[in-house]
N, CA and C of each residue as an Amber inpcrd file, in Angstrom:
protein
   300
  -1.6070000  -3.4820000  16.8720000  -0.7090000  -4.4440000  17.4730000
  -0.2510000  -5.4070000  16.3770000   1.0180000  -5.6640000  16.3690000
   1.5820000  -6.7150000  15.3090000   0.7750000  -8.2350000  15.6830000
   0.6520000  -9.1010000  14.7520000   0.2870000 -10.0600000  14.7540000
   0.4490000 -10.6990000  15.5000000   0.3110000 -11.8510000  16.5820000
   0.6400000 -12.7160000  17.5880000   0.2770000 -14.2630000  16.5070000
   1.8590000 -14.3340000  16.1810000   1.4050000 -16.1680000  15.0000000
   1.0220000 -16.8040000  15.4230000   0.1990000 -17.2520000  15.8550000
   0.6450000 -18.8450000  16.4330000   0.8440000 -20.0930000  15.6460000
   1.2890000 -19.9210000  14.3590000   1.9790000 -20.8110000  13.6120000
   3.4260000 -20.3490000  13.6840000   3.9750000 -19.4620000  14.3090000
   5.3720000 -19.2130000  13.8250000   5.8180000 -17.9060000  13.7950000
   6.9180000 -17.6160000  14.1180000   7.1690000 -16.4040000  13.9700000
   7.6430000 -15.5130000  12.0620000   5.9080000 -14.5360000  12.2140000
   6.4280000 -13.7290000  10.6190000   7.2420000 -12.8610000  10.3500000
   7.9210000 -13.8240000   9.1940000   9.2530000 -13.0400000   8.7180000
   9.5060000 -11.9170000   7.1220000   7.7530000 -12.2220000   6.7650000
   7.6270000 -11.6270000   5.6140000   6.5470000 -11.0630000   5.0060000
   5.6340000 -10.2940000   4.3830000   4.2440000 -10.3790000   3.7510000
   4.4520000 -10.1900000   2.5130000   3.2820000 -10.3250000   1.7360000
   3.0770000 -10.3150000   0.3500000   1.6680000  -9.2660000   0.2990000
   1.9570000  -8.3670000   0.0180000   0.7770000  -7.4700000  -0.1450000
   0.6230000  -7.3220000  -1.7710000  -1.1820000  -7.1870000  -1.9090000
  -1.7090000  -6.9600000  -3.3880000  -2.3750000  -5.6220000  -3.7180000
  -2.8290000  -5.0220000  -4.1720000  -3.5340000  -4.2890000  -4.5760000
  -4.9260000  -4.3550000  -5.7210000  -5.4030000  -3.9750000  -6.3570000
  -6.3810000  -4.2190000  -7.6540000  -7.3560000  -2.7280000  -7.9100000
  -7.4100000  -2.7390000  -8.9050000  -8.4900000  -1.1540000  -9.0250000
  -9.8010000  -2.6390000  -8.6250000 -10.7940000  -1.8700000  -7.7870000
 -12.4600000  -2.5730000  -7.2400000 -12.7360000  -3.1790000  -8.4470000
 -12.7520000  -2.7930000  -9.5950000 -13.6540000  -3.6070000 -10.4220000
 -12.4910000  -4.3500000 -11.9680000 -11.1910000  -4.6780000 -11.0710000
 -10.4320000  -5.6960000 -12.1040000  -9.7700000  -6.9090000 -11.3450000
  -8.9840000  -7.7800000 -11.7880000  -8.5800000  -8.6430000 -10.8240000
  -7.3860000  -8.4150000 -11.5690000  -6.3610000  -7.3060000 -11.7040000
  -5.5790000  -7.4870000 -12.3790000  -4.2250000  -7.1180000 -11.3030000
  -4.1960000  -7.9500000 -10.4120000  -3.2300000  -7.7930000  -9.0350000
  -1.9480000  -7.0810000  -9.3560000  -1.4310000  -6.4590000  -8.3820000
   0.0720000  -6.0630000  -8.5290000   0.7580000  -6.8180000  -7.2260000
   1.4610000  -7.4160000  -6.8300000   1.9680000  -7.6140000  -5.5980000
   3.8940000  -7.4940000  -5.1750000   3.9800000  -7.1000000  -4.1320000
   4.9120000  -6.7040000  -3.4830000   5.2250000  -8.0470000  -2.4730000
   6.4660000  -8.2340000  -2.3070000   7.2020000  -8.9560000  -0.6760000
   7.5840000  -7.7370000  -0.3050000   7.4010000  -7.7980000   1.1710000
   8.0690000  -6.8350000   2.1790000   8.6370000  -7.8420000   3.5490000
   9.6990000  -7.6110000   4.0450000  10.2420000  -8.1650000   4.8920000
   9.3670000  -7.1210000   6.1980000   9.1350000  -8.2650000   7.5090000
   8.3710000  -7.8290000   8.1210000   8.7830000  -6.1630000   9.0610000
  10.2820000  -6.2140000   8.9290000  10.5350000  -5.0320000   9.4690000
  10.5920000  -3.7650000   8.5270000  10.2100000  -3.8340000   7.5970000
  10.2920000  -2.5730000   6.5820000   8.3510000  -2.6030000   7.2310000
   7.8990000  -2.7510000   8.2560000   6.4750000  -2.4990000   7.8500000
   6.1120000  -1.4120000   9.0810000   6.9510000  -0.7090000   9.5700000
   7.0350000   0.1960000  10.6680000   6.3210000   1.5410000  10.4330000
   5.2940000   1.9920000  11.2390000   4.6080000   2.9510000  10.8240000
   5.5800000   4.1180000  11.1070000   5.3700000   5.1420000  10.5920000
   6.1950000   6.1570000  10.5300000   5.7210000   7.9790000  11.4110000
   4.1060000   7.4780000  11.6530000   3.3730000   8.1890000  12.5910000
   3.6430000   7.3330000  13.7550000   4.2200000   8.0150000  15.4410000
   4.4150000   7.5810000  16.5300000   3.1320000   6.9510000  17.0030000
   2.1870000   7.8530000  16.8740000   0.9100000   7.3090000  17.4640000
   0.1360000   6.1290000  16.8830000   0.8610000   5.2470000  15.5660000
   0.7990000   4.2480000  15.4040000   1.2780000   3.0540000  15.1590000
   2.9340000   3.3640000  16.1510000   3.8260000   2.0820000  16.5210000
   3.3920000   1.0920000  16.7560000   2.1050000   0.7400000  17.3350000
   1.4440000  -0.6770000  17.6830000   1.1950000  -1.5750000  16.9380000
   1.0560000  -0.7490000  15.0180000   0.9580000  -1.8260000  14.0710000
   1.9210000  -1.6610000  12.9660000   1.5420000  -2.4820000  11.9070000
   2.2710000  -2.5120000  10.6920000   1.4460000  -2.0820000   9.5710000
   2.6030000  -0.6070000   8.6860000   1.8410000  -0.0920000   7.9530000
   3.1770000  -0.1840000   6.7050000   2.3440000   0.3330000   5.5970000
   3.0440000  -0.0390000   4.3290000   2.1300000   1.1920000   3.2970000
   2.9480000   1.6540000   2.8260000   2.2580000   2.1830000   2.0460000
   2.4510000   2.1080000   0.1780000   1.6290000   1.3930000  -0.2280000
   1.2720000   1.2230000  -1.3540000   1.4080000   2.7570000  -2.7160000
   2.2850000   2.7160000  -3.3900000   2.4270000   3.4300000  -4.7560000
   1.8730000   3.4290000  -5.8190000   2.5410000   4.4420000  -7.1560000
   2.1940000   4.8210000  -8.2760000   0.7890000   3.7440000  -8.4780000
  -0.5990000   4.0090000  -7.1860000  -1.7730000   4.1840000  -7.5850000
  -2.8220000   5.6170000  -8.7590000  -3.7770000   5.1130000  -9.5420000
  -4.5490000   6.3520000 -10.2600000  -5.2550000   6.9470000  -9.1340000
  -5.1520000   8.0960000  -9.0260000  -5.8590000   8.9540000  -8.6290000
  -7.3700000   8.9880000  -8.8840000  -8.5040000   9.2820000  -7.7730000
  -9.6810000   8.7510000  -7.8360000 -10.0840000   7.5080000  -8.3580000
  -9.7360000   6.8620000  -7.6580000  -9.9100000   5.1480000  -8.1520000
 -10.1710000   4.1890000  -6.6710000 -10.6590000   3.6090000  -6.9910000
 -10.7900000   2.6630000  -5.3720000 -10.5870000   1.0560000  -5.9720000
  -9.4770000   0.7280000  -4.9330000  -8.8040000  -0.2940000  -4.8480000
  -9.2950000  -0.9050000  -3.6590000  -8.8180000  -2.3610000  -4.1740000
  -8.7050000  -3.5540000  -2.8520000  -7.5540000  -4.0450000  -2.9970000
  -7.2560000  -3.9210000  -1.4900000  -6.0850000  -4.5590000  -0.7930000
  -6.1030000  -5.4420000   0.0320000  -5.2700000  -6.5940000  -0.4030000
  -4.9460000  -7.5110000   0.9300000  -3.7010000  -8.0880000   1.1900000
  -3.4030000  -8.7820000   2.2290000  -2.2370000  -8.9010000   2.9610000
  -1.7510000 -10.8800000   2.6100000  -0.9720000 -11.4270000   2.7510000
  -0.5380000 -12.9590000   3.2720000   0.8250000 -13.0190000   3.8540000
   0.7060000 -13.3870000   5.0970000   1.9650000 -13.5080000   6.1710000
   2.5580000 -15.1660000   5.6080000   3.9580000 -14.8600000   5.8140000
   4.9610000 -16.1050000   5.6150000   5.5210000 -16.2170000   6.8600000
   5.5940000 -17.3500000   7.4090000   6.5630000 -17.7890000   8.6640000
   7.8350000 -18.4080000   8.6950000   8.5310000 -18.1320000   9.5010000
  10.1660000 -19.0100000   9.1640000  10.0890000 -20.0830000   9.1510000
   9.4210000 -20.9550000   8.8930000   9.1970000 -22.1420000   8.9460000
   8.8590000 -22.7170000   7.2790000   8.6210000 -21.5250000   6.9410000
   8.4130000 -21.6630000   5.3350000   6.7550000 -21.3340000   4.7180000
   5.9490000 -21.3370000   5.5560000   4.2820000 -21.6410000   5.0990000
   3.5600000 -19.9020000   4.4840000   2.8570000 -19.9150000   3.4840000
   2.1510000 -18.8360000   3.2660000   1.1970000 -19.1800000   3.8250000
   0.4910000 -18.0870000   4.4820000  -0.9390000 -17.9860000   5.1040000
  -1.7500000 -17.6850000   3.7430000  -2.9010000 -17.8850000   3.7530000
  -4.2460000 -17.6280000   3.0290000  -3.9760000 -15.6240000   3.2180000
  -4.6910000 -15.0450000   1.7320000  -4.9910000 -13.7560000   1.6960000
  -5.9970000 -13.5670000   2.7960000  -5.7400000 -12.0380000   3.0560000
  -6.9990000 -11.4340000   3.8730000  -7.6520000 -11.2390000   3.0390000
  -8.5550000 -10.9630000   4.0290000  -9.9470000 -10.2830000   3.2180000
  -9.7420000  -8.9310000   2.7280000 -10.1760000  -8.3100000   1.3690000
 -10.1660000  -7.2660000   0.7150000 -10.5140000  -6.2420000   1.4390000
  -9.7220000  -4.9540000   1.7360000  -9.9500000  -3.9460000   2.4230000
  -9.8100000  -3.0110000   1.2820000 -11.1680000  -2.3920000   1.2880000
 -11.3290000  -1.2360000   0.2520000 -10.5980000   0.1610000   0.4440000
  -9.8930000   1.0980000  -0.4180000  -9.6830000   2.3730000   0.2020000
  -9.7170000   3.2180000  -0.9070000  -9.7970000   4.7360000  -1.5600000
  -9.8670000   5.2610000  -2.6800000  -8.9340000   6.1700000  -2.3610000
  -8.3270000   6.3790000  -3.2570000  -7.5440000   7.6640000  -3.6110000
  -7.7900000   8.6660000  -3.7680000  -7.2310000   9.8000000  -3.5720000
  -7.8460000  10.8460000  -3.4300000  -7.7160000  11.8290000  -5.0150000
  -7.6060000  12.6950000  -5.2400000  -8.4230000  13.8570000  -6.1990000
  -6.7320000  14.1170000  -6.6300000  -6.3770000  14.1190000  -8.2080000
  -4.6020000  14.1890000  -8.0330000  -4.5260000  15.7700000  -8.1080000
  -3.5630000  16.4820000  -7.6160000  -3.4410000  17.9310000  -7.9580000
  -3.3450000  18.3350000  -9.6200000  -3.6360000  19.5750000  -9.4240000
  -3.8430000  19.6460000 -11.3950000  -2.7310000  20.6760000 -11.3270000
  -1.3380000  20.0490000 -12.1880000  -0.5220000  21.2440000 -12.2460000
  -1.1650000  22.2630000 -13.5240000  -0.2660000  23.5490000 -13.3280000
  -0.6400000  24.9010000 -14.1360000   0.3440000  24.8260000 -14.7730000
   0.2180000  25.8220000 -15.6490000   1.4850000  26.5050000 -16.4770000
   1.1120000  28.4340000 -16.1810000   1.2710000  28.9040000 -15.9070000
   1.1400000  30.3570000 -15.6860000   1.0920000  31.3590000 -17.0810000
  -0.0710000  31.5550000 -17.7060000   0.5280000  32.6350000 -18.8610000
   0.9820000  33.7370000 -18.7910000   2.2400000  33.6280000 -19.3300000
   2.6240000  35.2120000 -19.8840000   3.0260000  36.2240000 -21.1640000
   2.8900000  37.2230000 -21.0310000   2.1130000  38.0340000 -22.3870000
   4.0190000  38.0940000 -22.8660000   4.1230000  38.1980000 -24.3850000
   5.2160000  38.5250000 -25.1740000   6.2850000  39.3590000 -24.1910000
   5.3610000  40.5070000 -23.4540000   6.4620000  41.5360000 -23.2890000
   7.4880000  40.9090000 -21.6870000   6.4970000  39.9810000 -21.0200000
   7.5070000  39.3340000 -20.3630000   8.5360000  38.4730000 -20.5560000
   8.3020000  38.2420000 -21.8350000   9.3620000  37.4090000 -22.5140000
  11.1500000  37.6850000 -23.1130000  11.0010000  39.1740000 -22.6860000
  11.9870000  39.9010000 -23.2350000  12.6330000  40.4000000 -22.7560000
């Protein structure tokens, strides 16, 4: 379920990221309607999905809502998640005589 403000209606977030063991933040603004999940069965909330993360690595993420009124909220609390295993591309060998 989307947030219920009761400071105000949110018009924006600021999401962070960090690999678990740096504090070396990346952060994003997203306007609150780019935060629409894209699976039906989870229209009830707001999802976002975070990029060009390393593969096998576990990060913390957290969120801060802005209201039209102007105010940043305080960060959430760090929600851990890891990445998964990256695919290993190939190159296929082939012998001279396919070459010709």
């Amino acid at each position: 379920m989307p947030p219920s403000p009761p400071h105000g209606i949110i018009n924006e977030y600021r999401i962070r990221h960090t690999p678990s063991d740096q504090l070396n933040y990346k952060e994003v603004r997203v306007h609150g309607s780019r935060l629409q999940c894209s699976d039906a069965s989870k229209r009830d909330r707001l999802c976002y999905r975070v990029v060009d993360l390393e593969p096998e690595q576990e990060y913390d993420i957290q969120a801060a809502a802005h209201t039209e009124g102007g105010a940043w909220g305080e960060w959430s609390e760090p929600m851990s998640a890891r990445t998964h295993e990256q695919s290993k591309a190939f190159l296929e060998e082939t012998s001279s005589a396919d070459l010709f």
